[in-house]
One Martini backbone bead per residue (centre of mass of N, CA, C, O) as a GRO file, in nm:
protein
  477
    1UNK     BB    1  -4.057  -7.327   8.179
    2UNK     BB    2  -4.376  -7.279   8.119
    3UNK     BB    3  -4.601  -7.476   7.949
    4UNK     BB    4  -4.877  -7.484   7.726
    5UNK     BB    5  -5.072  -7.680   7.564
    6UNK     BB    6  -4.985  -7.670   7.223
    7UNK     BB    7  -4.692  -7.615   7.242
    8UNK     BB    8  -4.448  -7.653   7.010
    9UNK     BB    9  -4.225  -7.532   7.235
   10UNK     BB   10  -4.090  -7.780   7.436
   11UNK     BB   11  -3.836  -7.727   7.468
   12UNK     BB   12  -3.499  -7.564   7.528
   13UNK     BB   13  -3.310  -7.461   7.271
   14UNK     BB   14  -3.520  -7.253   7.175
   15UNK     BB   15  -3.453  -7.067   7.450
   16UNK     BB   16  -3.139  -7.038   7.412
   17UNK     BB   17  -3.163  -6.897   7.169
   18UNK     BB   18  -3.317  -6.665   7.237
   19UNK     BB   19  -3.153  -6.562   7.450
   20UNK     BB   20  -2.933  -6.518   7.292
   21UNK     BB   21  -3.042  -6.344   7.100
   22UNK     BB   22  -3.118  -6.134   7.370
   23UNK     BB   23  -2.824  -6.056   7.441
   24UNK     BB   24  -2.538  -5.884   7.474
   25UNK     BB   25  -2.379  -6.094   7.262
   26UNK     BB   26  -2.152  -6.075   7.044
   27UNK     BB   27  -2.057  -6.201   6.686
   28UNK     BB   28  -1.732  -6.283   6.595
   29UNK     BB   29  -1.867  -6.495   6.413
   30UNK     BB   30  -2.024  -6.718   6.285
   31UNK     BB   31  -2.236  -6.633   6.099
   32UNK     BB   32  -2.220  -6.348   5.899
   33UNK     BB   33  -2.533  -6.222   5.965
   34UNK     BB   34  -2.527  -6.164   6.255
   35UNK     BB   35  -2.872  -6.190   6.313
   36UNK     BB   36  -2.993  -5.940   6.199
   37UNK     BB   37  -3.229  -6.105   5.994
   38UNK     BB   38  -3.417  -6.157   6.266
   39UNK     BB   39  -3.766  -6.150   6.208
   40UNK     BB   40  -3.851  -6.417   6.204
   41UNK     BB   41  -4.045  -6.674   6.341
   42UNK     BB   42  -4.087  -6.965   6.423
   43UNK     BB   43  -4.371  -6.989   6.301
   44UNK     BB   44  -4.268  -6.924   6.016
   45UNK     BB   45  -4.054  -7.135   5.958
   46UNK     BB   46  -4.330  -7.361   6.003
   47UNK     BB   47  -4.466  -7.224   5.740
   48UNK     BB   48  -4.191  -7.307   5.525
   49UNK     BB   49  -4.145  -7.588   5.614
   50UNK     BB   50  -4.056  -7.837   5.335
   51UNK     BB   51  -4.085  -8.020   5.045
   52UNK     BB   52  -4.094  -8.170   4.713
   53UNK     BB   53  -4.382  -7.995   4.613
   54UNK     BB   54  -4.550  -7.864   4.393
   55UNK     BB   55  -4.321  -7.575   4.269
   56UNK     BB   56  -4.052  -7.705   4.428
   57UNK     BB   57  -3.881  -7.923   4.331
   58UNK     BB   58  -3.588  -8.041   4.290
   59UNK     BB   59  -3.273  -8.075   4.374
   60UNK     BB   60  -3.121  -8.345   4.248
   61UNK     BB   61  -3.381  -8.282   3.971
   62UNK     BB   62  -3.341  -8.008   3.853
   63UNK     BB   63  -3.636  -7.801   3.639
   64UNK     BB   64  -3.718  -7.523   3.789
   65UNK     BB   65  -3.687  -7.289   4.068
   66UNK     BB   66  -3.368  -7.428   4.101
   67UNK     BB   67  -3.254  -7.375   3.840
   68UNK     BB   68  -3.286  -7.084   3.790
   69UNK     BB   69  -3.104  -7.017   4.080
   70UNK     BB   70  -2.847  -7.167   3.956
   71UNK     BB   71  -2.811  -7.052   3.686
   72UNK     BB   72  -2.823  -6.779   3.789
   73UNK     BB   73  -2.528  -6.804   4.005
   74UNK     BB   74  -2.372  -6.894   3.767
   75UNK     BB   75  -2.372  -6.603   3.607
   76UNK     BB   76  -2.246  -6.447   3.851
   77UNK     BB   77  -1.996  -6.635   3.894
   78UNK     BB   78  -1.899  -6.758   3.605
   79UNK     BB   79  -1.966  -7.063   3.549
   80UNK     BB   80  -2.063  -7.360   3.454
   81UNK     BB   81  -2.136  -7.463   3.760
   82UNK     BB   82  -2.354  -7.448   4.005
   83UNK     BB   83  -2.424  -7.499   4.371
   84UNK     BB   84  -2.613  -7.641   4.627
   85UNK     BB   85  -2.544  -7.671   4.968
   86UNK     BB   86  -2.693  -7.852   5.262
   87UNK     BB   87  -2.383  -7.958   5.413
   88UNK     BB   88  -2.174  -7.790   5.340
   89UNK     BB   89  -1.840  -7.798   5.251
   90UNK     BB   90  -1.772  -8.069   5.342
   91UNK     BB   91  -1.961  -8.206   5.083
   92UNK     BB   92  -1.811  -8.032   4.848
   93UNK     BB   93  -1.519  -8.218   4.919
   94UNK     BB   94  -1.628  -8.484   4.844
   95UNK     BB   95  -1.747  -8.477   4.583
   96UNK     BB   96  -1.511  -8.375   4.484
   97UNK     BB   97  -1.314  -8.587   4.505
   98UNK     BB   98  -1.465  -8.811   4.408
   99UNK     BB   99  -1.533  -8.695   4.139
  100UNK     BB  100  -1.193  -8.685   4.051
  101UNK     BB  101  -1.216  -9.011   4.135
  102UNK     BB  102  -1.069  -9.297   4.207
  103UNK     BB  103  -0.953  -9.571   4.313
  104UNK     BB  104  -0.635  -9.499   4.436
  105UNK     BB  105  -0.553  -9.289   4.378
  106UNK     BB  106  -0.367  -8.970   4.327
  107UNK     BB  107  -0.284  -8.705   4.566
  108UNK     BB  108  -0.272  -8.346   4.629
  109UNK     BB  109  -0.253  -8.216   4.997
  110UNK     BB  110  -0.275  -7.991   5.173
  111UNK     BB  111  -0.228  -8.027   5.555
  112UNK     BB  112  -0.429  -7.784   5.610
  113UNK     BB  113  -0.668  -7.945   5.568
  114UNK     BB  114  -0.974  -8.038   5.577
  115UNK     BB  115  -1.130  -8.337   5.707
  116UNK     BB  116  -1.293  -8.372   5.443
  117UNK     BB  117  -1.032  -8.455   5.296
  118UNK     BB  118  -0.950  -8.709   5.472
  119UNK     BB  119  -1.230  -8.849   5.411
  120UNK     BB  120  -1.214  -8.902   5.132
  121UNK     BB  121  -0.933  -9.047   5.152
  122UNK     BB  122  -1.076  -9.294   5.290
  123UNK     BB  123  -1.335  -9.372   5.076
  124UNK     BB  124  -1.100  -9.371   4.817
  125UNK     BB  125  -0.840  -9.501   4.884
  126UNK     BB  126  -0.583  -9.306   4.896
  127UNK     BB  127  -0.345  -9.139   4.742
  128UNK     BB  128  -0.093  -8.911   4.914
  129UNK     BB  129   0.030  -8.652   4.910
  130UNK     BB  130   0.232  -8.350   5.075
  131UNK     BB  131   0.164  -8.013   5.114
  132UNK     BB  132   0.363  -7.770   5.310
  133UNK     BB  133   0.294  -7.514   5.485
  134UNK     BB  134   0.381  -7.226   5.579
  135UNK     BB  135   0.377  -7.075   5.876
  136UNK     BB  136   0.089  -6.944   5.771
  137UNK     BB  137  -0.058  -7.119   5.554
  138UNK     BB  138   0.078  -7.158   5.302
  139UNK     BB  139   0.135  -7.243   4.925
  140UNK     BB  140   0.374  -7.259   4.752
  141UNK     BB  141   0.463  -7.307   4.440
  142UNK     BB  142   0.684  -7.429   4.456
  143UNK     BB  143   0.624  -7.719   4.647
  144UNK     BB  144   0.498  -7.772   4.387
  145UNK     BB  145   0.723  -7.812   4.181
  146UNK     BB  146   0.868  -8.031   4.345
  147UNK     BB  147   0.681  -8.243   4.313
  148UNK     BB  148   0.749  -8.183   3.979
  149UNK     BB  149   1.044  -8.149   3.908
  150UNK     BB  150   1.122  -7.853   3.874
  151UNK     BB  151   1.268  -7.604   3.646
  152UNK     BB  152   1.398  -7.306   3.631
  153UNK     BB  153   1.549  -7.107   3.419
  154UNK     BB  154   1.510  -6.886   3.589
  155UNK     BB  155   1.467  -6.720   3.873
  156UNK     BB  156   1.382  -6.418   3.811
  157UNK     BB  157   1.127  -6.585   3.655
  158UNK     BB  158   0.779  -6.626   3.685
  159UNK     BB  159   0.717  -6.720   3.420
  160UNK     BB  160   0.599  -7.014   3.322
  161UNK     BB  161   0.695  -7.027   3.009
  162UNK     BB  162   1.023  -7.067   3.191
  163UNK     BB  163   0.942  -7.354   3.245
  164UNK     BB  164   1.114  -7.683   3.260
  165UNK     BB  165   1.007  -7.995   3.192
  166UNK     BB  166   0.999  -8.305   3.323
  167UNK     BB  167   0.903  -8.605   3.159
  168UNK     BB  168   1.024  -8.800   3.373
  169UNK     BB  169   0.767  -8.775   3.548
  170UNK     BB  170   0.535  -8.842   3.790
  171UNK     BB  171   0.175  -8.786   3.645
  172UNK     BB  172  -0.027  -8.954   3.822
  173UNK     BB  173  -0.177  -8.702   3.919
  174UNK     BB  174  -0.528  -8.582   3.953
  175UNK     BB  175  -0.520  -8.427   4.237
  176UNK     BB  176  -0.556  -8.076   4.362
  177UNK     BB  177  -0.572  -7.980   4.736
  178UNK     BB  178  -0.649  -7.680   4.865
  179UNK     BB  179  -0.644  -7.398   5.103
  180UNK     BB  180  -0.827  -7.114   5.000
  181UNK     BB  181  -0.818  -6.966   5.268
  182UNK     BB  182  -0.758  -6.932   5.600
  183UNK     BB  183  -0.890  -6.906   5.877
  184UNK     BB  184  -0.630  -6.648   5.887
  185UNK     BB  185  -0.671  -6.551   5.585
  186UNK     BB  186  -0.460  -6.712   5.383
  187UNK     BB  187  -0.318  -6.658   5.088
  188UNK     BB  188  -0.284  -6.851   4.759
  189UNK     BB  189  -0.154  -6.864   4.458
  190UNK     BB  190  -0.362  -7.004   4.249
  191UNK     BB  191  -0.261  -6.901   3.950
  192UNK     BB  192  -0.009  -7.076   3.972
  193UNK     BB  193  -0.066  -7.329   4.067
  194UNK     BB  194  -0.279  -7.403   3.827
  195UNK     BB  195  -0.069  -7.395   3.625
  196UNK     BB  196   0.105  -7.633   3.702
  197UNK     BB  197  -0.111  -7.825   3.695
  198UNK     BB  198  -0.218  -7.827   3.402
  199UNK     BB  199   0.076  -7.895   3.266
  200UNK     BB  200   0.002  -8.194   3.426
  201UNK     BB  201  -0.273  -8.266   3.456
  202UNK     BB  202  -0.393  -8.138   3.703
  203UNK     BB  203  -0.647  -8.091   3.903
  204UNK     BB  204  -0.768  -7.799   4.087
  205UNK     BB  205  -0.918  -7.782   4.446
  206UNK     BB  206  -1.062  -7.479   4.645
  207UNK     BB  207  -1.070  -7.421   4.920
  208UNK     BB  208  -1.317  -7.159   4.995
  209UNK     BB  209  -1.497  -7.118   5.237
  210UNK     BB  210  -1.362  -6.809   5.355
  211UNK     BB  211  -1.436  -6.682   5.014
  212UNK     BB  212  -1.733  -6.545   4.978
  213UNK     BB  213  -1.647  -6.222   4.976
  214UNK     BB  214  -1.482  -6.263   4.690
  215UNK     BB  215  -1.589  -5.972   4.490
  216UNK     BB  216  -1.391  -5.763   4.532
  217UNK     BB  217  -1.099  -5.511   4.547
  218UNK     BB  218  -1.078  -5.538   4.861
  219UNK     BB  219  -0.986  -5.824   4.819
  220UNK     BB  220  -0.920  -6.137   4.745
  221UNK     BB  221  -0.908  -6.338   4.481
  222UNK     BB  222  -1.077  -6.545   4.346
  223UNK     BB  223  -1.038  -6.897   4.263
  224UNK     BB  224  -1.209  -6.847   3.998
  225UNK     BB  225  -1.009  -6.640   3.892
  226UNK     BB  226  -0.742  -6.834   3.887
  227UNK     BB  227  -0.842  -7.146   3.777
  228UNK     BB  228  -1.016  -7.331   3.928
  229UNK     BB  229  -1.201  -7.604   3.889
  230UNK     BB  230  -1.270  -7.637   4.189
  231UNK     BB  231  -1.503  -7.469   4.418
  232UNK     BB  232  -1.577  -7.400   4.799
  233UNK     BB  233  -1.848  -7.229   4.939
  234UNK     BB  234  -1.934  -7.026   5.251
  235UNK     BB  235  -2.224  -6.867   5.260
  236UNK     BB  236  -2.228  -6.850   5.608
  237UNK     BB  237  -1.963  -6.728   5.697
  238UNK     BB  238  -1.936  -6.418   5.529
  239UNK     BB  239  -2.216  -6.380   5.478
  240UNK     BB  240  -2.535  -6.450   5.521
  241UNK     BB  241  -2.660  -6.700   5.524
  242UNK     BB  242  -2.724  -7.008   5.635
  243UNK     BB  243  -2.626  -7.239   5.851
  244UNK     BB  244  -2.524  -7.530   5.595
  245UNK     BB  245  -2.406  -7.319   5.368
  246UNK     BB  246  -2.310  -7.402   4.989
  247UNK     BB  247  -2.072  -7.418   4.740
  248UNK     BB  248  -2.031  -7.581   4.399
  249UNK     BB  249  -1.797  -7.527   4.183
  250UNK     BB  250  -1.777  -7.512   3.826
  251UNK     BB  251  -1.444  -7.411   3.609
  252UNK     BB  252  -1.440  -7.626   3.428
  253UNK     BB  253  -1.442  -7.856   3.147
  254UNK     BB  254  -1.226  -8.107   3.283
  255UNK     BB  255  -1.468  -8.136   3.446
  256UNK     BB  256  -1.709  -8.402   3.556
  257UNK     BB  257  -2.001  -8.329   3.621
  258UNK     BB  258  -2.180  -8.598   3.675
  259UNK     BB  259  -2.008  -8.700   3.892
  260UNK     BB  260  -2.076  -8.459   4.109
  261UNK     BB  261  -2.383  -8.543   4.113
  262UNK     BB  262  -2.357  -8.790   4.234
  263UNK     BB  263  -2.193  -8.714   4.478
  264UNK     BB  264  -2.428  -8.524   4.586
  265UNK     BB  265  -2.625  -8.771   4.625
  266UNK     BB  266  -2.475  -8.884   4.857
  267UNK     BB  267  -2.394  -8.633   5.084
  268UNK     BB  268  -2.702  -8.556   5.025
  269UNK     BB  269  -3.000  -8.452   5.137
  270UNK     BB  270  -3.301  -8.582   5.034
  271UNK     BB  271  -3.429  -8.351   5.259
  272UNK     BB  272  -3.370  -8.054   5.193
  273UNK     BB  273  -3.380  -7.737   5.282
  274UNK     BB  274  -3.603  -7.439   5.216
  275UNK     BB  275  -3.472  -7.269   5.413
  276UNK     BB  276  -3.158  -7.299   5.298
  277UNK     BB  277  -3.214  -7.219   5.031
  278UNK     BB  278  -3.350  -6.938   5.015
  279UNK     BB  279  -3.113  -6.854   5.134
  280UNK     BB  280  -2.881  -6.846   4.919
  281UNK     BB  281  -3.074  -6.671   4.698
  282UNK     BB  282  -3.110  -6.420   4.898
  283UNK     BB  283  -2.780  -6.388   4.892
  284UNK     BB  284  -2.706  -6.326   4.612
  285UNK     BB  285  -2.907  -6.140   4.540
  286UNK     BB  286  -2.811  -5.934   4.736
  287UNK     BB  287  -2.480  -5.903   4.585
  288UNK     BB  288  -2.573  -5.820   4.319
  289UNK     BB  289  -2.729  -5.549   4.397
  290UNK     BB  290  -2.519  -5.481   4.709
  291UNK     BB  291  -2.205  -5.578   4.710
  292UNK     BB  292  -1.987  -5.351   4.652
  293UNK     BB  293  -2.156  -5.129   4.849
  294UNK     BB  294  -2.062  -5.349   5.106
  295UNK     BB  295  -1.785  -5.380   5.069
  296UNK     BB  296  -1.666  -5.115   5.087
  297UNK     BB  297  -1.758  -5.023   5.329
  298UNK     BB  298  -1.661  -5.271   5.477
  299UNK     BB  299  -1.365  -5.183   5.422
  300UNK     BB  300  -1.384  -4.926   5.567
  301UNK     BB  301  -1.396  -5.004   5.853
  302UNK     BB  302  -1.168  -5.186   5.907
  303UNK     BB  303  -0.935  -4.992   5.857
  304UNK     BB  304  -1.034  -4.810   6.100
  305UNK     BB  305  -0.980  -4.997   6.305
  306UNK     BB  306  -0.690  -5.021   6.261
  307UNK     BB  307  -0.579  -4.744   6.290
  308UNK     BB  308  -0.689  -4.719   6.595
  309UNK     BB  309  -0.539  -4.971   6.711
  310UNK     BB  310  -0.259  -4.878   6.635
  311UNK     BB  311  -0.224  -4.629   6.788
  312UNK     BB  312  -0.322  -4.717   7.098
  313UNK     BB  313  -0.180  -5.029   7.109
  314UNK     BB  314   0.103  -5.184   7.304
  315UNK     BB  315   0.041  -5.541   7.422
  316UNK     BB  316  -0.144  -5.538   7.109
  317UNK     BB  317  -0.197  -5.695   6.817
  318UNK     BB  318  -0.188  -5.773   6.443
  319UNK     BB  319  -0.191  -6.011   6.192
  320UNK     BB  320  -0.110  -5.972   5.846
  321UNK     BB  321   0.109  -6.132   5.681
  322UNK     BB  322   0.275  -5.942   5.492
  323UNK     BB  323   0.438  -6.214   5.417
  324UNK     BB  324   0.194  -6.288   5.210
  325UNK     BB  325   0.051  -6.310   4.912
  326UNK     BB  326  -0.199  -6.228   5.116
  327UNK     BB  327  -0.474  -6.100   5.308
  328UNK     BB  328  -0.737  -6.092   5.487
  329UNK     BB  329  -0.883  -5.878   5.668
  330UNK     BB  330  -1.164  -5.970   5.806
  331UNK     BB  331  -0.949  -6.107   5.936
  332UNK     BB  332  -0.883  -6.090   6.299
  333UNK     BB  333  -0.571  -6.095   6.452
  334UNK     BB  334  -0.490  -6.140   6.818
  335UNK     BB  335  -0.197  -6.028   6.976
  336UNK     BB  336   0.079  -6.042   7.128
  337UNK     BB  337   0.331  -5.862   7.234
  338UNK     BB  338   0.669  -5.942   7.267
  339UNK     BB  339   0.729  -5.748   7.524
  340UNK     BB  340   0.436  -5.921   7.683
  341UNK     BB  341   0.526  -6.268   7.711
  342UNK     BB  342   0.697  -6.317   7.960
  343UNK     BB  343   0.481  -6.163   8.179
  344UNK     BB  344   0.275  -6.379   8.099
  345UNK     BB  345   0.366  -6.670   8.178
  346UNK     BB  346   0.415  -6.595   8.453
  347UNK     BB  347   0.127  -6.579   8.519
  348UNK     BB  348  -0.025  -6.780   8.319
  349UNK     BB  349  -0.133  -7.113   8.212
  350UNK     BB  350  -0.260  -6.989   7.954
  351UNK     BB  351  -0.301  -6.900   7.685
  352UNK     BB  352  -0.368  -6.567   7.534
  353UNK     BB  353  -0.619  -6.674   7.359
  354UNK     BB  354  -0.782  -6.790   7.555
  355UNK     BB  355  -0.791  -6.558   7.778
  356UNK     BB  356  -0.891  -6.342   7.565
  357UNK     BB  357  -1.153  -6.519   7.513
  358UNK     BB  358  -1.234  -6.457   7.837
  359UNK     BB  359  -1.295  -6.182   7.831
  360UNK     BB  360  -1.458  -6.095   7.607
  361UNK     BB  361  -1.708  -6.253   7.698
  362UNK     BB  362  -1.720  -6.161   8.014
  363UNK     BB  363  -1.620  -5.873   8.017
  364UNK     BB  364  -1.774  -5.802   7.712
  365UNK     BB  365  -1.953  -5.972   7.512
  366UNK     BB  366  -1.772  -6.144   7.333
  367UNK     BB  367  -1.753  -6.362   7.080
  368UNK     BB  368  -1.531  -6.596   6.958
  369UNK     BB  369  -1.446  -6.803   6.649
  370UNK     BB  370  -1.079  -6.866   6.771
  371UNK     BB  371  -0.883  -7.009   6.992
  372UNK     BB  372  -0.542  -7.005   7.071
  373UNK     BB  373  -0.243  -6.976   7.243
  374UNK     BB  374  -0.142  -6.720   7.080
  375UNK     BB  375  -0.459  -6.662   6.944
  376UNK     BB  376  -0.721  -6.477   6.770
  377UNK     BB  377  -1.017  -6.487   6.623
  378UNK     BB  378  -1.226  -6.267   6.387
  379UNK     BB  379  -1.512  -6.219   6.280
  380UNK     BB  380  -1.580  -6.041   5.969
  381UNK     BB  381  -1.878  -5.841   5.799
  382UNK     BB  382  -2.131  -5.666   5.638
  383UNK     BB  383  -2.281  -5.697   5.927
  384UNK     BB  384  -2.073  -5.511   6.031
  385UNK     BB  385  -2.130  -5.241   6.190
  386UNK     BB  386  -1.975  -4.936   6.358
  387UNK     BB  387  -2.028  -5.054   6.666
  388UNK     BB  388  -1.911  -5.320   6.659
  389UNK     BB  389  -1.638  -5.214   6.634
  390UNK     BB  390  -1.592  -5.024   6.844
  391UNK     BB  391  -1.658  -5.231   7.065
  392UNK     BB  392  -1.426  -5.330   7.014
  393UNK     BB  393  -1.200  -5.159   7.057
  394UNK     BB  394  -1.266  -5.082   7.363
  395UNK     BB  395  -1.220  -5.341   7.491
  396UNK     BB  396  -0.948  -5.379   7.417
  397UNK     BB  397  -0.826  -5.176   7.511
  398UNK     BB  398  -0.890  -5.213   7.835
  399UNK     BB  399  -0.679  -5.497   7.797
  400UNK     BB  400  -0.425  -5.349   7.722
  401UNK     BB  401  -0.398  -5.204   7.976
  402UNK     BB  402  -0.408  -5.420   8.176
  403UNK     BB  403  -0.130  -5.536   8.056
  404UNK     BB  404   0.032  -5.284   8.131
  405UNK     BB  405  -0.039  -5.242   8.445
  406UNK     BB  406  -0.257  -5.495   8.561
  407UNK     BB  407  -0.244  -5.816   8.492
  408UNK     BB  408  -0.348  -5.954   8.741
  409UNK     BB  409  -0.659  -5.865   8.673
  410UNK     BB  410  -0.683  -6.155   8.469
  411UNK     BB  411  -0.668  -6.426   8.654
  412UNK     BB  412  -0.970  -6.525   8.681
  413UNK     BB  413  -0.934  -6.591   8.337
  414UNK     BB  414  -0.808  -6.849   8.433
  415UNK     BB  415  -0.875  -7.180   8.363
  416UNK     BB  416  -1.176  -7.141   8.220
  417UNK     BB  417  -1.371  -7.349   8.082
  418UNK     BB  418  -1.216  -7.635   8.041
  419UNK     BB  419  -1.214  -7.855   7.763
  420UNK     BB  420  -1.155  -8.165   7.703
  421UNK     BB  421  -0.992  -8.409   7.522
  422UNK     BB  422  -1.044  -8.693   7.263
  423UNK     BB  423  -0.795  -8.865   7.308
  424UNK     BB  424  -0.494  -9.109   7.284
  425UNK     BB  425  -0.239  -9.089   7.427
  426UNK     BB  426  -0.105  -9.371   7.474
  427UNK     BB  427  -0.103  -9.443   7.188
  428UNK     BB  428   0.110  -9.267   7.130
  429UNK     BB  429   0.332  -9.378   7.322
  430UNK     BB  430   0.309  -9.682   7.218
  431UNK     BB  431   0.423  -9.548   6.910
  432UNK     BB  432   0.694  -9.470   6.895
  433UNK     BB  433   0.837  -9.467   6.555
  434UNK     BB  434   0.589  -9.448   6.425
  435UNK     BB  435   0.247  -9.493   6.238
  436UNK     BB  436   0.009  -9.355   6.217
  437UNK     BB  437  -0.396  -9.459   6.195
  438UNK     BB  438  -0.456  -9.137   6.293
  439UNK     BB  439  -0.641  -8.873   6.330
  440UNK     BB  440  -0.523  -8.546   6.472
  441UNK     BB  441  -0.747  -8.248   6.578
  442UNK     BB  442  -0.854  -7.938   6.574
  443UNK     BB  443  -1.160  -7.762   6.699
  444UNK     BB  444  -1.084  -7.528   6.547
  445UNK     BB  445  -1.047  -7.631   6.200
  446UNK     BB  446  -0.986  -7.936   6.128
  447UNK     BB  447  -0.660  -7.957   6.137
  448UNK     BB  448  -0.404  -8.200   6.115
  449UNK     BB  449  -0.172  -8.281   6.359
  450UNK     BB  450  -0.223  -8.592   6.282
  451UNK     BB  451  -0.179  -8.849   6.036
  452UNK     BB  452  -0.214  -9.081   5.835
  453UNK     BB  453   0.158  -9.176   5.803
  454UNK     BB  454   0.266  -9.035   6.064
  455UNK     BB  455   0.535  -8.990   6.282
  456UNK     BB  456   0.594  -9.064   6.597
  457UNK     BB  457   0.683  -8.860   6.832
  458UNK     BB  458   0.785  -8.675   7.132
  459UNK     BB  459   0.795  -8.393   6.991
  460UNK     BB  460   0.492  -8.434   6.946
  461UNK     BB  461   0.350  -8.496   7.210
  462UNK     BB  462   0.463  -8.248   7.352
  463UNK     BB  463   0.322  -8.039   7.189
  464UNK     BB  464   0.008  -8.152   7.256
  465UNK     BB  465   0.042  -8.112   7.572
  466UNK     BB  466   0.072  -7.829   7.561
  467UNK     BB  467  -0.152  -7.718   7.391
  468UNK     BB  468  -0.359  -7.861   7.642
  469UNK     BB  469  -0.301  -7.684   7.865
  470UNK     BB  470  -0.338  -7.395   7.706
  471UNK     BB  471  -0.662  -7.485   7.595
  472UNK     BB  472  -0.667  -7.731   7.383
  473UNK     BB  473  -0.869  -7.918   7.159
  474UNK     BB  474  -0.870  -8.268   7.081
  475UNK     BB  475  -0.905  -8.488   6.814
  476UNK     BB  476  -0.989  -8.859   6.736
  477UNK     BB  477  -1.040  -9.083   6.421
   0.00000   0.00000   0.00000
């Protein structure tokens, strides 16, 4: 592209970024807003993009229009205080972490949990316990009982003031960390959760970034309303705002707020976006006047796409964890009907959701949020308006008869775009038997595949090389 001098759009991702916006790839993926709100021009962009200027207070130090901003925030969703964050729930999760802890201190951590996670525990020097997900990427109250060595009177009684505690346990962990939704929308029970971490005196901080749409009743309770000491959500990936907005709540007492605007003084850009600041306001702001019946419509539209792809598709299904305690339903998982996997296998090298997200991009021009070996993530928002549902059901429809009529025809976006992982698997092999000293996870969700401190294995390696055959991509820090 000729540019003629003065032009300050001088660059080529500005071009890219365009060329995308006026694509007709639609994005089944986050951010939540999926461009619908794309009025202003980059001009305008470059006309608002300011410093902490007089009249525009201080994220850091705020007294003025941002202070009145969080301090709105913090109404709308009752709790003691709300943080606006421009790093990122990664930024929140930094810094609830460090600032509910010392050096060395124990915390108990969902295995499950996000990378910024486990960043946290490095520099914090942190001593983990890990709670395992079951299947579903659940965590179990039960889990929780085992940790702190729990017997409940009653089994068929759930109510925890029936639950015996064992006062001779190791009662020294500071806080508990868990991700309630997960990547696929499974969540867990957080109000039993926070009851048991609360008996114990541990502090309980809940990775809902996922789940920034919880707000009415047509989705699952936020961590919010379930006791979680502090929550951190993306208002970037379900909701409007712009992509690394999140925020930062602190929703009890027992939370030293101090402690936590340290750590986001340490975490967070010294010169935050008031672009992305704006997004934010302007997000809740929204949600606030038009949030439940902007949730209803939008409940009722998922509805409706279930129904008809559950009555029409034979060798494609969906995963709703019914088995779980909870699931966003929001968060729609494309899998294969299991009497249609023997027949994929001996066709295909590349896992069903590579596959699937290859032909969704090329010959439907549909973007997906997540592929696995197995299935397919698609994020959808209140910005998914009827068209949108619609143009999935027929792709899908589409690919559901082909795979039952004439599956040979899916063969050409078999092992195409395969991107390599950065991984050093020699490093696995030479330690076999050993404890790992590096993380190694799938990027996204960026929860981890092997822990600093887990034992390596042969079926450890095997797992993880037939994931990279199958066209997933692991990362090693």
């Amino acid at each position: 592209m000729n540019k003629k001098k003065g032009d300050m759009r001088m660059g080529d991702l500005f071009d890219k970024l365009e060329e995308n916006f006026k694509s007709e790839i639609y994005p089944f993926h986050m951010p939540g807003h999926k461009r619908r709100l794309a009025a202003n021009t980059y001009e305008n962009l470059y006309g608002i993009d300011i410093t902490e200027i007089e009249g525009f207070d201080d994220l850091h130090h705020p007294e003025g229009i941002l202070k009145e901003y969080m301090d709105e925030a913090t109404r709308y969703y009752g709790t003691k205080q709300t943080f606006y964050l421009v790093n990122g729930s990664s930024c929140g999760n930094l810094a609830a972490i460090c600032g509910l802890t010392d050096i060395g201190d124990k915390i108990l951590v969902a295995r499950n949990c996000h990378k910024s996670v486990y960043d946290a525990i490095k520099l914090r020097k942190i001593e983990a316990s890990y709670l395992t997900p079951d299947e579903n990427g659940e965590i179990k109250a039960e889990e929780v009982w085992n940790i702190f060595d729990l017997k409940k009177s009653d089994e068929t009684d759930n109510n925890l003031k029936e639950i015996e505690y064992n006062n001779s346990i190791d009662k020294n962990y500071k806080v508990c960390v868990i991700t309630s939704p997960t990547y696929e929308g499974v969540v867990s029970d957080v109000k039993k959760i926070a009851e048991i971490c609360h008996k114990n005196g541990v502090l309980l901080v809940v990775d809902e970034a996922h789940g920034a749409h919880f707000l009415a009743d047509e989705f699952p309770k936020s961590a919010l309303k379930c006791g979680a000491d502090v929550v951190i959500q993306s208002v970037h990936k379900t909701l409007l705002s712009l992509t690394q907005t999140a925020l930062l709540h602190v929703n009890s007492d027992r939370v030293d707020i101090e402690k936590i605007k340290e750590y986001l003084g340490i975490f967070q850009s010294s010169s935050p976006s008031y672009i992305l600041m704006a997004s934010i306001e302007n997000c809740i702001s929204y949600m606030e006047k038009h949030g439940r019946e902007e949730l209803k419509d939008f409940s009722d539209r998922i509805d409706t796409f279930y129904q008809n792809a559950t009555k029409y598709y034979k060798a494609i299904k969906f995963n709703r964890y019914k088995d779980a305690f909870a699931h966003d339903k929001s968060k729609i998982i494309v899998c294969l009907n299991d009497k249609y996997k023997e027949k994929f296998k001996e066709t295909f090298n590349d896992g069903f959701g590579i596959l699937l997200s290859n032909v969704l991009r090329y010959n439907h021009k549909i973007e997906v949020e997540m592929a696995t070996t197995d299935y397919v993530v698609l994020m959808t928002s209140i910005a998914d308006k009827t068209k949108a549902f619609e143009r999935l059901f027929y792709a899908l429809d589409d690919i559901d008869r082909l795979i039952q009529k004439d599956i040979k025809k899916l063969k050409k976006f078999d092992e195409i775009n395969k991107k390599a992982s950065t991984i050093d698997l020699e490093y696995l092999r030479e330690n076999i038997g050993k404890r790992s000293e590096v993380f190694i996870y799938a990027y996204p969700p960026g929860s981890p595949k092997v822990a600093v401190g887990d034992l390596i294995t042969k079926d450890l390696i095997f797992d993880i090389e037939e994931d990279m055959a199958e066209g997933l991509r692991f990362y090693q820090v």
